[in-house]
C-alpha positions as CSV (number, residue, x, y, z in Angstrom):
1,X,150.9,-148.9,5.1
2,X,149.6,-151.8,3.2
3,X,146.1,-152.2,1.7
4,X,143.6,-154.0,3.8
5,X,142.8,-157.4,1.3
6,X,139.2,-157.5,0.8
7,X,137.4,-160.7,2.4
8,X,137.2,-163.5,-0.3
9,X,133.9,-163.9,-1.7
10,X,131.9,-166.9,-1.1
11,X,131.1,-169.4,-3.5
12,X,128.3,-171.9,-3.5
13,X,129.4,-175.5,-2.4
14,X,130.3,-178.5,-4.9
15,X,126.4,-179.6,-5.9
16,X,124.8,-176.3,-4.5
17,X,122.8,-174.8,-7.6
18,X,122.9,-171.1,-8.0
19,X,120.3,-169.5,-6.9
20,X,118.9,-168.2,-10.0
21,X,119.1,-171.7,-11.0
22,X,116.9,-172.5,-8.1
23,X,114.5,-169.6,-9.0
24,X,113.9,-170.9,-12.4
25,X,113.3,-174.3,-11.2
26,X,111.0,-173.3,-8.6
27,X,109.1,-171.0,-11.4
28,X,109.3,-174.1,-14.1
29,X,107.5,-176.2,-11.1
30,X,104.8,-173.8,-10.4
31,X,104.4,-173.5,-14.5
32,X,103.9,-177.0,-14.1
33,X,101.2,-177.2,-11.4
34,X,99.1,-175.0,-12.7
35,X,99.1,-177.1,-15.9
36,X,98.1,-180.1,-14.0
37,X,96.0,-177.9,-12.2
38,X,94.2,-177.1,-15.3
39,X,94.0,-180.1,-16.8
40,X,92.2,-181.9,-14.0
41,X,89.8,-179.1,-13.3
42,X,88.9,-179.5,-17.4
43,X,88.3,-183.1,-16.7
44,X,86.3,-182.5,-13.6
45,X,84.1,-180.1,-15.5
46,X,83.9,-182.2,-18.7
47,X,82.9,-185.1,-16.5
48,X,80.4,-183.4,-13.8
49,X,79.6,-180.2,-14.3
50,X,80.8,-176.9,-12.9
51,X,78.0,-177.1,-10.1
52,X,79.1,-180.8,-8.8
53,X,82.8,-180.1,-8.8
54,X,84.6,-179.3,-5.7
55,X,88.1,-177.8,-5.6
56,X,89.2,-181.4,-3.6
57,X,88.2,-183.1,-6.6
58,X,90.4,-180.9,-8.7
59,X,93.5,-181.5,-6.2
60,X,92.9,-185.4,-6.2
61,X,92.7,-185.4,-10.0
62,X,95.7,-183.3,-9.9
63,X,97.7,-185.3,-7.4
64,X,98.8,-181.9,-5.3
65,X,97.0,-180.4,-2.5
66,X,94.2,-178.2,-2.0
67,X,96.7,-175.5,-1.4
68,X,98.4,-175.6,-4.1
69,X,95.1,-175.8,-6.2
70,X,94.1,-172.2,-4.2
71,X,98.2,-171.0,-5.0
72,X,97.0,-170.4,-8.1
73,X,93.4,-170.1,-8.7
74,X,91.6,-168.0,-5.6
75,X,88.1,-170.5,-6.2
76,X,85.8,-172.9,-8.4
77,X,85.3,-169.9,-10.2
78,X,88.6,-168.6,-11.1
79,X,89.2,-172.3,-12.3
80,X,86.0,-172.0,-14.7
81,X,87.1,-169.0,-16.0
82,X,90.5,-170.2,-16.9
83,X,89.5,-173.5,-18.6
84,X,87.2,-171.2,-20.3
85,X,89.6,-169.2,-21.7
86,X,91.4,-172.2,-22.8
87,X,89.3,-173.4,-24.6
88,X,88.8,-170.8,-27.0
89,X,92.7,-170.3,-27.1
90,X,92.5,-173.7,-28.6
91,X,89.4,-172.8,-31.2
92,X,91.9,-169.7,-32.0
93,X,94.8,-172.0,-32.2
94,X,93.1,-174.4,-34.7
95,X,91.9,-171.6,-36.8
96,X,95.2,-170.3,-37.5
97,X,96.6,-173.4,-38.2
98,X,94.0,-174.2,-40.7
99,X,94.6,-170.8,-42.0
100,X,98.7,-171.8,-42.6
101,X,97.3,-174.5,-44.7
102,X,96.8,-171.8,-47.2
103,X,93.4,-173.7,-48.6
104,X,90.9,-172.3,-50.7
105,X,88.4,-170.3,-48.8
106,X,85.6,-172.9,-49.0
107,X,88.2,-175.9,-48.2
108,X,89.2,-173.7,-45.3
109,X,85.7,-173.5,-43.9
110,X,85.0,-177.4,-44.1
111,X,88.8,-177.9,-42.8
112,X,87.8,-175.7,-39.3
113,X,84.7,-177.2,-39.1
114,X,86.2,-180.7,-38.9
115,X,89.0,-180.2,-37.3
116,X,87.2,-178.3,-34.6
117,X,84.8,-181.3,-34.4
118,X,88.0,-183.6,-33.5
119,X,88.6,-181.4,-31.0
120,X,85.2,-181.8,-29.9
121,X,85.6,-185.4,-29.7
122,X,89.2,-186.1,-28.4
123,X,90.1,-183.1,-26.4
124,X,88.8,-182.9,-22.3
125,X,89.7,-179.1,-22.5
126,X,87.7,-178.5,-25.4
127,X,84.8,-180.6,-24.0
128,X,84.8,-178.6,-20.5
129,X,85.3,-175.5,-22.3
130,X,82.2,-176.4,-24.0
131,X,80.2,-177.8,-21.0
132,X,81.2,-174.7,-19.0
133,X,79.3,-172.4,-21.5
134,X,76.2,-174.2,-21.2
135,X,76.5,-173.7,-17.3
136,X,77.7,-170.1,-17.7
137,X,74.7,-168.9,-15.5
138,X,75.8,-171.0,-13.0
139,X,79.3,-169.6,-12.7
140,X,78.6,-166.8,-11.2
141,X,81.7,-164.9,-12.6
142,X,82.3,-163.2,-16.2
143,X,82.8,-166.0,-18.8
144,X,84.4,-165.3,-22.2
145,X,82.0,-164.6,-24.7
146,X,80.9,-167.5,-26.8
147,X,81.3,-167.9,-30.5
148,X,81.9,-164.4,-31.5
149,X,85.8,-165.1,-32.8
150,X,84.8,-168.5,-34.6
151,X,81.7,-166.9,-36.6
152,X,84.7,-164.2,-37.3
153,X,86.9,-166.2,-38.4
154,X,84.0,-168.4,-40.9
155,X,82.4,-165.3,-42.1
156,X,85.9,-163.7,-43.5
157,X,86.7,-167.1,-45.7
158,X,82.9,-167.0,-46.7
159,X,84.0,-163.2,-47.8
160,X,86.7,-164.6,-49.8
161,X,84.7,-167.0,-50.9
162,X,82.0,-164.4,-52.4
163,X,84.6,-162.3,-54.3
164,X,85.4,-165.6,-56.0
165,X,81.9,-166.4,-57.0
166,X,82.3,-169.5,-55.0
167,X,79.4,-169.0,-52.7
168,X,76.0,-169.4,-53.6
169,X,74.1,-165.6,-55.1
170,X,71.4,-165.5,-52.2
171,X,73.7,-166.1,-49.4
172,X,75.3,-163.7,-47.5
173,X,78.7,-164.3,-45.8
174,X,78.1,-163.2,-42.5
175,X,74.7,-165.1,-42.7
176,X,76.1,-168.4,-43.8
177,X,78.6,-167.6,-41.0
178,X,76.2,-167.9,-38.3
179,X,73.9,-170.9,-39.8
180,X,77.4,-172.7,-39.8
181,X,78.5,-171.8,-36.3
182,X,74.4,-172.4,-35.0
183,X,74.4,-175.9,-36.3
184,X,78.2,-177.0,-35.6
185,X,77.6,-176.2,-31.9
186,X,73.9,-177.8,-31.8
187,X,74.9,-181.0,-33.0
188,X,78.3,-181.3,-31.2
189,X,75.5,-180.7,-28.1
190,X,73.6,-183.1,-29.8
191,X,76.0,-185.7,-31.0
192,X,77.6,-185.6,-26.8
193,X,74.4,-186.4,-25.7
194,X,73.6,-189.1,-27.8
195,X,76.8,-190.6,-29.3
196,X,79.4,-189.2,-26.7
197,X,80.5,-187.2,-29.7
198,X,81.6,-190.2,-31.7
199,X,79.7,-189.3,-34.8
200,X,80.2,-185.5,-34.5
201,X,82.5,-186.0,-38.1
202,X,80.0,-187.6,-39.8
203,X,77.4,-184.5,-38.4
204,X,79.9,-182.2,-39.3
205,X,79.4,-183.4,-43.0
206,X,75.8,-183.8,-42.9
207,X,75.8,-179.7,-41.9
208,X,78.3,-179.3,-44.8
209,X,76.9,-180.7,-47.4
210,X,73.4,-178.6,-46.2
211,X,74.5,-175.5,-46.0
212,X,77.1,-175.4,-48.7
213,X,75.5,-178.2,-51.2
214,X,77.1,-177.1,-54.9
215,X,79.9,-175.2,-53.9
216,X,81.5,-179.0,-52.2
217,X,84.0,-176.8,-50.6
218,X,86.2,-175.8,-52.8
């Protein structure tokens, strides 16, 4: 008796992608939203303020639907949160590329400081970020802690710095650390208010040259 051929199998049509192919696209798409998603609720926050923003105002800034805003972030809150957390991705992103620049530890410090400052003045994610922390009692949800990985990050350069002999006798690195990261945040609040942050470099100096007068960062 012969055997029984098996049933051919089927193949897509001419044009018909694969359907793993059509998972990955579907994924990149979503990958997508929630980037535009993001970046409009950053510009909603920067702009108004966590407590004037609505999630329609997100989705309009977005261009996508209020479901698709709720497809990936359950509220206001969860949108906070995550342009919160952006934000200090970013501080963490510039301090390791400052540290790639392999600069003296005192360079280093005045390189993060300023660079940071940019940020301050070009970036909306940076400037919700930064807006959001102010509001942080009016969030209602757990926020990232502030500052704790930037005064880190200044206080082990200024500890490089003291094994040199490069920072001055009566100051203490961890000290210095937090004078730095005290008056770079208080006058980027300062120089929004007043300048929209336009002068926030030449601030950033003015702190420098303060706090760290005869080493001149190097």
């Amino acid at each position: 008796m012969a055997a029984e051929r098996s049933a051919p199998r089927s193949r897509p049509g001419r044009g018909t992608a694969p359907r793993h192919r059509d998972t990955g696209l579907k994924q990149e798409r979503a990958v997508r939203t929630r980037g535009q998603v993001l970046d409009a609720a950053a510009e909603a926050f920067a702009t108004k303020g966590f407590p004037a923003v609505t999630v329609q105002d997100v989705a309009e800034l977005a261009g996508v639907t209020k479901g698709a805003v709720y497809f990936h972030f359950a509220n206001k809150e969860a949108l906070a949160q995550a342009v919160a957390e952006e934000f200090y991705h970013v501080l963490g992103v510039i301090g390791q590329e400052v540290e790639e620049t392999g600069l003296p530890p005192l360079k280093a410090v005045a390189e993060l400081l300023v660079r940071t400052a940019v940020a301050f003045r070009d970036d909306t994610m940076v400037q919700a970020g930064a807006r959001l922390q102010i509001e942080r009692s009016l969030i209602g949800v757990e926020m990232p802690m502030p500052y704790l990985g930037y005064t880190e990050s200044l206080t082990a350069w200024l500890r490089q710095a003291r094994q040199q002999g490069r920072l001055p006798a009566p100051a203490s690195p961890e000290s210095t650390a937090r004078v730095l990261v005290s008056a770079f945040f208080g006058a980027q609040h300062i120089s929004w208010v007043l300048d929209d942050r336009k002068d926030i470099e030449d601030r950033v100096q003015e702190i420098l040259r303060a706090v760290l007068p005869a080493t001149d960062q190097s």
